[in-house]
ZADO-1210 file (C-alpha; in nm, 4 decimals, padded with zeros to 6 digits):
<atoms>
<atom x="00.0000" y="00.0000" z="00.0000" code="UNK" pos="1"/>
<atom x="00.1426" y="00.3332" z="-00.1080" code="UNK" pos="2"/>
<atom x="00.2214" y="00.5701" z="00.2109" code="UNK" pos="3"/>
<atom x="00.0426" y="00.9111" z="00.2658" code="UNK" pos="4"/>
<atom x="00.0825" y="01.1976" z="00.4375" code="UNK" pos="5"/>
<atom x="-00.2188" y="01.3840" z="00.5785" code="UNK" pos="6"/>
<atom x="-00.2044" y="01.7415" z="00.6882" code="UNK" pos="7"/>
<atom x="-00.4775" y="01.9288" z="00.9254" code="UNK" pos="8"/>
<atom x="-00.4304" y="02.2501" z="01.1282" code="UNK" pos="9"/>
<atom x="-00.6578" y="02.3660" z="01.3554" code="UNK" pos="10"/>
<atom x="-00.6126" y="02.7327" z="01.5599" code="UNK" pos="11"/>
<atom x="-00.4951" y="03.0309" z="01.5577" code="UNK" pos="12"/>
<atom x="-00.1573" y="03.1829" z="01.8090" code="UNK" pos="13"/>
<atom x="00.2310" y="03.1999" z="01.7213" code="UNK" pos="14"/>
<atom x="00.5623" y="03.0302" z="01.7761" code="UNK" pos="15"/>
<atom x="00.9263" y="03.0765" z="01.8685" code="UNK" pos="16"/>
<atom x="01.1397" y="02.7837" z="01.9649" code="UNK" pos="17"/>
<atom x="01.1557" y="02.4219" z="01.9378" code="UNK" pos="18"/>
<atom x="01.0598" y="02.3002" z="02.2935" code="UNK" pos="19"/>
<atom x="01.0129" y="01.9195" z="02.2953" code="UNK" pos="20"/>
<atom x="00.9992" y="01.6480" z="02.0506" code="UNK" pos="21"/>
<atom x="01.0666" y="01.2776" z="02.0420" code="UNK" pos="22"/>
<atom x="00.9676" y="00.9930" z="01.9116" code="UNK" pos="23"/>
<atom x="00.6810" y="00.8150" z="02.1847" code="UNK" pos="24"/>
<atom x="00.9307" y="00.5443" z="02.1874" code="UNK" pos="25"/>
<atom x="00.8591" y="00.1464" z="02.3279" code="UNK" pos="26"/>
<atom x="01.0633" y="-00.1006" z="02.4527" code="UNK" pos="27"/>
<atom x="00.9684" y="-00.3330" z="02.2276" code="UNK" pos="28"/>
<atom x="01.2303" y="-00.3268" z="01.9313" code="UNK" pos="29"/>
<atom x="00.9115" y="-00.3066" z="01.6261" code="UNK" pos="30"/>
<atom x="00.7073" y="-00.0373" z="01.7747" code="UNK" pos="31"/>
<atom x="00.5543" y="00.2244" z="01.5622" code="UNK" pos="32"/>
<atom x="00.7328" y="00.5464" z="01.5770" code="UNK" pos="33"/>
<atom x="00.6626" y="00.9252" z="01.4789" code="UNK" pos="34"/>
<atom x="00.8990" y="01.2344" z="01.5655" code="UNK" pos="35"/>
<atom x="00.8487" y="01.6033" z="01.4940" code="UNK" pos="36"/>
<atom x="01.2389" y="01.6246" z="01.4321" code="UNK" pos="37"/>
<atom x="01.2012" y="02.0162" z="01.2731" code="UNK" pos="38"/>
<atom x="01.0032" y="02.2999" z="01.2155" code="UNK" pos="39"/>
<atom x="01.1414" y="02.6045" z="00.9997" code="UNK" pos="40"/>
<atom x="01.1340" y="02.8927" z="01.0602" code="UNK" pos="41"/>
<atom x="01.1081" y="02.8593" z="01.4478" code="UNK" pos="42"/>
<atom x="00.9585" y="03.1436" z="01.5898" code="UNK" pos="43"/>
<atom x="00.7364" y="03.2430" z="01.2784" code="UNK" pos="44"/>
<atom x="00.8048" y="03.5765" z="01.2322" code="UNK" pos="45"/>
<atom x="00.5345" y="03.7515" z="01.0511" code="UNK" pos="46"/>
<atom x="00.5732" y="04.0940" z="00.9114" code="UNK" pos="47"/>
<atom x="00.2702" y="04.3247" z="00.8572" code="UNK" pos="48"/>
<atom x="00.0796" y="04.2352" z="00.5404" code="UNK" pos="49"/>
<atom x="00.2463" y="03.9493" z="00.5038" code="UNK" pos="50"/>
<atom x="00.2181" y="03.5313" z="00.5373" code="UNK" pos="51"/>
<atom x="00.4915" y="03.3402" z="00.6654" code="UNK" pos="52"/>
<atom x="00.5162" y="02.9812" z="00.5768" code="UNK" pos="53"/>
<atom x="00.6331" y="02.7176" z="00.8284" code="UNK" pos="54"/>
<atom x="00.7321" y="02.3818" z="00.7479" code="UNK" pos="55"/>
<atom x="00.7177" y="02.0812" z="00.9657" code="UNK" pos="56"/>
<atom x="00.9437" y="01.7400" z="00.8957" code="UNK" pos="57"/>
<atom x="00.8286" y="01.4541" z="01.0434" code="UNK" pos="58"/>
<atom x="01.0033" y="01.1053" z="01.0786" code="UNK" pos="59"/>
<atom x="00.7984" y="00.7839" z="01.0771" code="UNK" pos="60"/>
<atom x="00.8924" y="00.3853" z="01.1136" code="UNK" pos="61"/>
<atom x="00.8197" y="00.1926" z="00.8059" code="UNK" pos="62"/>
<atom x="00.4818" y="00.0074" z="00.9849" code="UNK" pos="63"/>
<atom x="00.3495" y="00.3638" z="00.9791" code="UNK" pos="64"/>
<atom x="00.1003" y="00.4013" z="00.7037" code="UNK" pos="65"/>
<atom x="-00.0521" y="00.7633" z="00.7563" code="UNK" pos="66"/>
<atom x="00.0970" y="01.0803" z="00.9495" code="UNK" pos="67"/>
<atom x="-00.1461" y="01.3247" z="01.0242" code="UNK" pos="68"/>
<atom x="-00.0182" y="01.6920" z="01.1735" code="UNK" pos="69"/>
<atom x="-00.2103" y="01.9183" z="01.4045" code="UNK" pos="70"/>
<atom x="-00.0810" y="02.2453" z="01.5196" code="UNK" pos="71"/>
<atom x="-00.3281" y="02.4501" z="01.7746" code="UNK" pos="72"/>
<atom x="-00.2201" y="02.7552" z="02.0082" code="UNK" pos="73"/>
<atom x="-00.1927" y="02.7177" z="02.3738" code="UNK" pos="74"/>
<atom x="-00.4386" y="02.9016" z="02.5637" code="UNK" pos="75"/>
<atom x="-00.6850" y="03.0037" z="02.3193" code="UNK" pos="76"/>
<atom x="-00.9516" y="02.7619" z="02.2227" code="UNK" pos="77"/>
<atom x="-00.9606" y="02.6871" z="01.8300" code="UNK" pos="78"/>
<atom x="-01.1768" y="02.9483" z="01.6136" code="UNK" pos="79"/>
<atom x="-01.1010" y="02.8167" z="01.2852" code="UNK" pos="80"/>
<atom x="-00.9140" y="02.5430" z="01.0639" code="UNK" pos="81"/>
<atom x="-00.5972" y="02.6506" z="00.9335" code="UNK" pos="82"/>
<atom x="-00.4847" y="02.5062" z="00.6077" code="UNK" pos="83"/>
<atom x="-00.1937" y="02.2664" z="00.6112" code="UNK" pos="84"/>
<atom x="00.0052" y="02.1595" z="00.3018" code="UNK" pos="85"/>
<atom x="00.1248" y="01.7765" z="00.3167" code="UNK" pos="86"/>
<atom x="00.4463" y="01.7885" z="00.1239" code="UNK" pos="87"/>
<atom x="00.6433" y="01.4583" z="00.0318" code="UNK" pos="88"/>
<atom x="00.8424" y="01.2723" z="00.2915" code="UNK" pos="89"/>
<atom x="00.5831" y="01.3417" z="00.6191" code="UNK" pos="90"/>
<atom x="00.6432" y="01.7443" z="00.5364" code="UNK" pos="91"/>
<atom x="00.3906" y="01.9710" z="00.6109" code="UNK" pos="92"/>
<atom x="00.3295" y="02.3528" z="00.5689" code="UNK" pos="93"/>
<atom x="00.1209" y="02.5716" z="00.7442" code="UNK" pos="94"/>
<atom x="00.0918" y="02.9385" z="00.6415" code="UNK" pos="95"/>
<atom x="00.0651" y="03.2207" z="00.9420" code="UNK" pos="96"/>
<atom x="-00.0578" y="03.5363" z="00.8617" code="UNK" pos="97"/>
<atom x="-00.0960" y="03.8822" z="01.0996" code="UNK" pos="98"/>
<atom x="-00.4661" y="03.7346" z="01.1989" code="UNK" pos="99"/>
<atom x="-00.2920" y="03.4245" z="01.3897" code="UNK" pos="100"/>
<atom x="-00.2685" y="03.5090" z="01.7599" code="UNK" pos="101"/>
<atom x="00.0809" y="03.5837" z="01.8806" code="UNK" pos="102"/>
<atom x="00.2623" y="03.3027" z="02.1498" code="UNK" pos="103"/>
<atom x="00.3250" y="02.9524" z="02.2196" code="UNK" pos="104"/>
<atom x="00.2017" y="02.6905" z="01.9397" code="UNK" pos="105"/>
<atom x="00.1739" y="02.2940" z="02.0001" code="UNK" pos="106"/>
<atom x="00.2464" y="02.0647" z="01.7183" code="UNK" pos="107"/>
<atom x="00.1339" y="01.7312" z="01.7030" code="UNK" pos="108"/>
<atom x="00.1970" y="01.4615" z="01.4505" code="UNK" pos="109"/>
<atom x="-00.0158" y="01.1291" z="01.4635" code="UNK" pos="110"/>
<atom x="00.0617" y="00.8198" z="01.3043" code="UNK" pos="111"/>
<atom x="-00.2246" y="00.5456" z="01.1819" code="UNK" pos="112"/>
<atom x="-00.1273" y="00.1453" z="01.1080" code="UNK" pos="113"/>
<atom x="-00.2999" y="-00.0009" z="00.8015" code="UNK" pos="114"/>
<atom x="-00.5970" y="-00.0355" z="00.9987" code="UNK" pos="115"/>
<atom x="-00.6541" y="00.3501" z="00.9861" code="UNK" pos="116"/>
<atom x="-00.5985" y="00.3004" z="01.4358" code="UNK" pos="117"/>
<atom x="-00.3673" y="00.6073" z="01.5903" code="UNK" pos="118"/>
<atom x="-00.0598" y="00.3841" z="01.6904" code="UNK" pos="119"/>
<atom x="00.2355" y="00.6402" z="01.8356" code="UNK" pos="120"/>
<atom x="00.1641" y="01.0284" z="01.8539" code="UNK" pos="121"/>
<atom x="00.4469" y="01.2752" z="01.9086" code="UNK" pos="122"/>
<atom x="00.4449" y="01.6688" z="01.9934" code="UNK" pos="123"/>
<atom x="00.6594" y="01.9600" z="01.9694" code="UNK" pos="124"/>
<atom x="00.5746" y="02.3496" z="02.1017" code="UNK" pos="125"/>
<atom x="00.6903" y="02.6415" z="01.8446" code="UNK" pos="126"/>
<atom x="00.6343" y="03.0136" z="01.8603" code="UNK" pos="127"/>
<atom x="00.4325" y="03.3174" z="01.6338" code="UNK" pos="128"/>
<atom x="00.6138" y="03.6164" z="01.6577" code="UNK" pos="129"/>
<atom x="00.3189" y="03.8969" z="01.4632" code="UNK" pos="130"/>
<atom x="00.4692" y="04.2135" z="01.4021" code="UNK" pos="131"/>
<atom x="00.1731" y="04.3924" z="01.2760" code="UNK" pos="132"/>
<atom x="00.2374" y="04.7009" z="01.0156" code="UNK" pos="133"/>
<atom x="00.1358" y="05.0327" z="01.0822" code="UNK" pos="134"/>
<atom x="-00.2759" y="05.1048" z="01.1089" code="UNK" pos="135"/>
<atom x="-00.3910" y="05.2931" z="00.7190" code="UNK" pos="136"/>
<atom x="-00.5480" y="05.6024" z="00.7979" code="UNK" pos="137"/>
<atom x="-00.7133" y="05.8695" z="00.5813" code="UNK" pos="138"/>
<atom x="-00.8572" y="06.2352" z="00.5654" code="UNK" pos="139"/>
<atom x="-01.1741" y="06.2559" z="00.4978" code="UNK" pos="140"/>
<atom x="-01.4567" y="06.5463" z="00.4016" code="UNK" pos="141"/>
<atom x="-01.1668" y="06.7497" z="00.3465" code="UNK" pos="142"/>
<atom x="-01.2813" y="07.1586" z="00.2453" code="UNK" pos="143"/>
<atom x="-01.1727" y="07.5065" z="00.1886" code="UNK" pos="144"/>
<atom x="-01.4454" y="07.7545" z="00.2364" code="UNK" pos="145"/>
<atom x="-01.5657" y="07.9277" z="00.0473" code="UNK" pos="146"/>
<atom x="-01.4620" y="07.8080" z="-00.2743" code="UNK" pos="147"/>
<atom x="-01.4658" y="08.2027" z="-00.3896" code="UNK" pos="148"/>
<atom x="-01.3504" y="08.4636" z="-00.1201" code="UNK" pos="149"/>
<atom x="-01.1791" y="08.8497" z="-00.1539" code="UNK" pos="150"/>
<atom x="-00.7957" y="08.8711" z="-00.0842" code="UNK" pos="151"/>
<atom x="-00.7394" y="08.9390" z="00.2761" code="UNK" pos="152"/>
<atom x="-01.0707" y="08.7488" z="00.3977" code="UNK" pos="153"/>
<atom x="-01.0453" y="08.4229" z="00.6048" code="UNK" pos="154"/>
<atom x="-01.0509" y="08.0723" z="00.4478" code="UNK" pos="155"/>
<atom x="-01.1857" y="07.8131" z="00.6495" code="UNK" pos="156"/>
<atom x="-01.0891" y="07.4417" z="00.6287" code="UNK" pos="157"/>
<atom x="-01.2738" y="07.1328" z="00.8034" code="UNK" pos="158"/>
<atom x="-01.2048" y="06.7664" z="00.7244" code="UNK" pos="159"/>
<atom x="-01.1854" y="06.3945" z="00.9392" code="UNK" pos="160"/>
<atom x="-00.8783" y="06.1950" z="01.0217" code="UNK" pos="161"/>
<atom x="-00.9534" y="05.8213" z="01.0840" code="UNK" pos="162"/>
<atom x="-00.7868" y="05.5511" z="01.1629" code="UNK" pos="163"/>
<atom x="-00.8601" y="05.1328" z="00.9759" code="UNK" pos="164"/>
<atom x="-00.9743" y="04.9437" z="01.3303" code="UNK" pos="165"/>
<atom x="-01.1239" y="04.7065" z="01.2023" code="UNK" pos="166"/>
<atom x="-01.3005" y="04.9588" z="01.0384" code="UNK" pos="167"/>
<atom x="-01.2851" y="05.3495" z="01.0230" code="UNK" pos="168"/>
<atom x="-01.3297" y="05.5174" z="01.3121" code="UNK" pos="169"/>
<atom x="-01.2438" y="05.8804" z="01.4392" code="UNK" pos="170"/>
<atom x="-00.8620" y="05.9687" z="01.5586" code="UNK" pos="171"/>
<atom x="-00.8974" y="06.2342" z="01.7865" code="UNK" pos="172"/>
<atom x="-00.6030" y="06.4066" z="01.9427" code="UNK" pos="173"/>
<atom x="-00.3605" y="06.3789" z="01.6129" code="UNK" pos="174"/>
<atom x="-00.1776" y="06.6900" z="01.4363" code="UNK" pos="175"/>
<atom x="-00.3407" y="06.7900" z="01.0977" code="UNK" pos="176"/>
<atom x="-00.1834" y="07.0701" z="00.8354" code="UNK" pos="177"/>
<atom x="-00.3056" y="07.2184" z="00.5588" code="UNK" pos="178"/>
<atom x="-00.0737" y="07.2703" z="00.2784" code="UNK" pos="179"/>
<atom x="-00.1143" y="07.5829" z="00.0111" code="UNK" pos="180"/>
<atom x="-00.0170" y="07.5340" z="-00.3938" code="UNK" pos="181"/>
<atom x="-00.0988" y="07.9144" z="-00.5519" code="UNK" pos="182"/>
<atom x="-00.1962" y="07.8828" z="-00.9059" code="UNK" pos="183"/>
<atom x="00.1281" y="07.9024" z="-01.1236" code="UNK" pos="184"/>
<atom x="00.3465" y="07.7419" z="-00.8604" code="UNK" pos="185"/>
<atom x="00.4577" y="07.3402" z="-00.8421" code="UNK" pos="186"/>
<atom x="00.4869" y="07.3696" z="-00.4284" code="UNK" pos="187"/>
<atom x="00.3327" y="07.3187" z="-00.1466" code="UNK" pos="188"/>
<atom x="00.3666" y="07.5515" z="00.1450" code="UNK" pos="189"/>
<atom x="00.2057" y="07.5301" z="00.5295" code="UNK" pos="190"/>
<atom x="-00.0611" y="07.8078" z="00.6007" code="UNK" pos="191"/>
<atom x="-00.2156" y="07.6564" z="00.9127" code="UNK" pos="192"/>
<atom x="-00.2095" y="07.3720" z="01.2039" code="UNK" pos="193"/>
<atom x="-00.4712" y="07.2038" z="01.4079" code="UNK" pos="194"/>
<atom x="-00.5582" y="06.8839" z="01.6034" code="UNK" pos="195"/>
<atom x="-00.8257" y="06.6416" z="01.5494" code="UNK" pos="196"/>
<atom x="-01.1229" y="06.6275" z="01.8129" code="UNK" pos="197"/>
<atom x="-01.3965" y="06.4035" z="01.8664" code="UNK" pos="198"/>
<atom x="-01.4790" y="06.1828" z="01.5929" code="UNK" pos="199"/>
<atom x="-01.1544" y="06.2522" z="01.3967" code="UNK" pos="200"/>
<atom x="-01.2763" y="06.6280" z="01.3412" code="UNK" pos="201"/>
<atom x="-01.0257" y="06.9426" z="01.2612" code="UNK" pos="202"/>
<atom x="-01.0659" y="07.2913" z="01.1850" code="UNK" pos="203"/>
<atom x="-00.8873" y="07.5530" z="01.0737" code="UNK" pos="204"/>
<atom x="-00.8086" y="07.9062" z="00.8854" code="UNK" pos="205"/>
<atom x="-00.5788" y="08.1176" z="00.7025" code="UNK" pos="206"/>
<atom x="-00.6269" y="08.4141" z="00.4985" code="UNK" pos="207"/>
<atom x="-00.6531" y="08.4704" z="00.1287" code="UNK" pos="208"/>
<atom x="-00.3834" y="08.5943" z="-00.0939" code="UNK" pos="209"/>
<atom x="-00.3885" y="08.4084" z="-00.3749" code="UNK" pos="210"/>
<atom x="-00.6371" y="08.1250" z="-00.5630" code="UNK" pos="211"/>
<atom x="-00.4906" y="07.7805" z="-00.5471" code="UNK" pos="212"/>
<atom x="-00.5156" y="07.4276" z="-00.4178" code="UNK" pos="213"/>
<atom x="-00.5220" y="07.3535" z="-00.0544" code="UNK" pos="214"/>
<atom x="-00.4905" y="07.0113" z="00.1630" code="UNK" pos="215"/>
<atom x="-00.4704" y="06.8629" z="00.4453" code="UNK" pos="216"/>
<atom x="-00.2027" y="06.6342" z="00.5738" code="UNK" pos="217"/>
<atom x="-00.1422" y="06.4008" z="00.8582" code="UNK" pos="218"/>
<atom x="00.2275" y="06.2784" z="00.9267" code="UNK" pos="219"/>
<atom x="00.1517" y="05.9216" z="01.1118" code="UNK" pos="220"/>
<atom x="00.3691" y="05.8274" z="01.3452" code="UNK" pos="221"/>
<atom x="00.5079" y="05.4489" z="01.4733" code="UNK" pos="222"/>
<atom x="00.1624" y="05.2829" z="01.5058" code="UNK" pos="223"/>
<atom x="-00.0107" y="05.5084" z="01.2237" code="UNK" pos="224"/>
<atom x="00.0699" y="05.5412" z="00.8501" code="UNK" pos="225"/>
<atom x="00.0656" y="05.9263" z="00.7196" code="UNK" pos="226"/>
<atom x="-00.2717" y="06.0001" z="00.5048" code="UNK" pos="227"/>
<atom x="-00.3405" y="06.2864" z="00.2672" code="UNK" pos="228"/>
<atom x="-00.6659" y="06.4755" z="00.1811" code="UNK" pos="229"/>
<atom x="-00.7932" y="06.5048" z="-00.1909" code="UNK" pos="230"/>
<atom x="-00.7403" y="06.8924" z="-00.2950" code="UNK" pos="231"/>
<atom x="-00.9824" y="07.1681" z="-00.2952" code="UNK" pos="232"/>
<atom x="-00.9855" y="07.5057" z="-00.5042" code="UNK" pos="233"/>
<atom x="-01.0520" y="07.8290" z="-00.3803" code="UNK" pos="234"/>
<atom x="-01.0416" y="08.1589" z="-00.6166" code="UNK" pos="235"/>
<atom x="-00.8820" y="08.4582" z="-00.4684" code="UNK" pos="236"/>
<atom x="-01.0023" y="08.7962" z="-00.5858" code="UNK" pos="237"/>
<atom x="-00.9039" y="09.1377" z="-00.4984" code="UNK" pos="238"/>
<atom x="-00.4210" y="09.1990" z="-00.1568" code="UNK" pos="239"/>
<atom x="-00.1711" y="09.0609" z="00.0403" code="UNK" pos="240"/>
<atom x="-00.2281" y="08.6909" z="00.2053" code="UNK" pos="241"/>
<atom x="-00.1428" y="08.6354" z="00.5750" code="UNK" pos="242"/>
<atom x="-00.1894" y="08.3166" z="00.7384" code="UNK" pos="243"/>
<atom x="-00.1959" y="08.2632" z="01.1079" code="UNK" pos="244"/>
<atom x="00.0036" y="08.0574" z="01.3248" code="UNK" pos="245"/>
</atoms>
């Protein structure tokens, strides 16, 4: 009968070293064995977006007809099925992704006689290592009003900053700018700066000089990736600009 290898994965949590693993070994001299003797990469480091593959090699006696591989985090009860590749040789892959919960992992590799009964069972703990990438966030309801206003008059700009938590929610407390392109010229300059409120709210105002294109900008920070307004027009008619500070 030709061998198999059967892969299932059930959990979600993360890894970092090779605890334990050895063969369930018997006195007598024929017994069934099964040993997790690797996983790679061990911890699992996952990066931001990204899925990290782990591969498991497992070593079976020649009575063993069927390995089957389990991996499930330790202190979290299993959500959901993970998929597990079964490679040649008793290999398996599992792929980890920013959704698996971060810590200890247990492996567990199962072998079946050609009866289909478990005969020998072996484990081995690993570690997932999530490094999450910084949160998207995004200006919203961004405006310069009014869109016409005489030269010296204020200019009044409103707009949202919020933050992807599982979906978009306010980001209060966060430093917004709005940045000033006159007609004729290719940059931007700073006219005024605010902080968001409630709800991811900012205000703020500058004088007219000049028509042109105005935005707002938010920098990010280590947790938070910068975001950008669209543009908004506002014609200038009429002298001199100031803004405030």
């Amino acid at each position: 009968m030709k061998k198999f290898a059967v892969g299932i994965v059930s959990a979600l949590v993360g890894g970092t070293m090779l605890v334990s693993g050895g063969a369930a070994a018997s006195a007598q001299t024929k017994a069934p064995t099964v040993e997790i003797q690797n996983i790679s990469p061990n911890p699992v480091i996952v990066r931001g977006n990204n899925e990290t593959e782990a591969f498991f090699k497992v070593a079976a006696s020649s009575d063993v007809e069927k390995v089957t591989l389990t991996v499930e985090p330790q202190g979290f009860h299993t959500l959901r099925a993970k998929d597990v590749k079964a490679l040649e040789s008793w290999r398996f892959a599992v792929p980890f992704n920013k959704y698996d919960p971060e810590g200890k992992w247990k492996a567990t590799a199962t072998g079946e006689d050609k009866d289909g009964k478990i005969v020998v069972s072996d484990s081995a703990y690993f570690y997932v290592d999530v490094r999450k990438g910084k949160a998207d966030t995004r200006i919203t309801r961004f405006s310069a009003d009014p869109y016409k206003v005489r030269k010296g008059k204020s200019i009044y700009f409103s707009g949202r900053l919020q933050v992807d938590d599982h979906g978009w929610e306010g980001l209060r407390g966060q430093p917004v700018k709005v940045l000033y392109r006159a007609n004729g010229s290719s940059g931007w300059k700073w006219v005024a700066s605010t902080k968001s409120t409630w709800g991811g709210k900012f205000t703020a105002k500058s004088r007219a000089y000049k028509s042109g294109t105005f935005k707002a900008v938010y920098s990010g920070d280590r947790k938070l990736q910068s975001a950008e307004s669209r543009t908004d027009y506002v014609r200038v008619y009429g002298s001199r600009w100031h803004h405030h500070r």
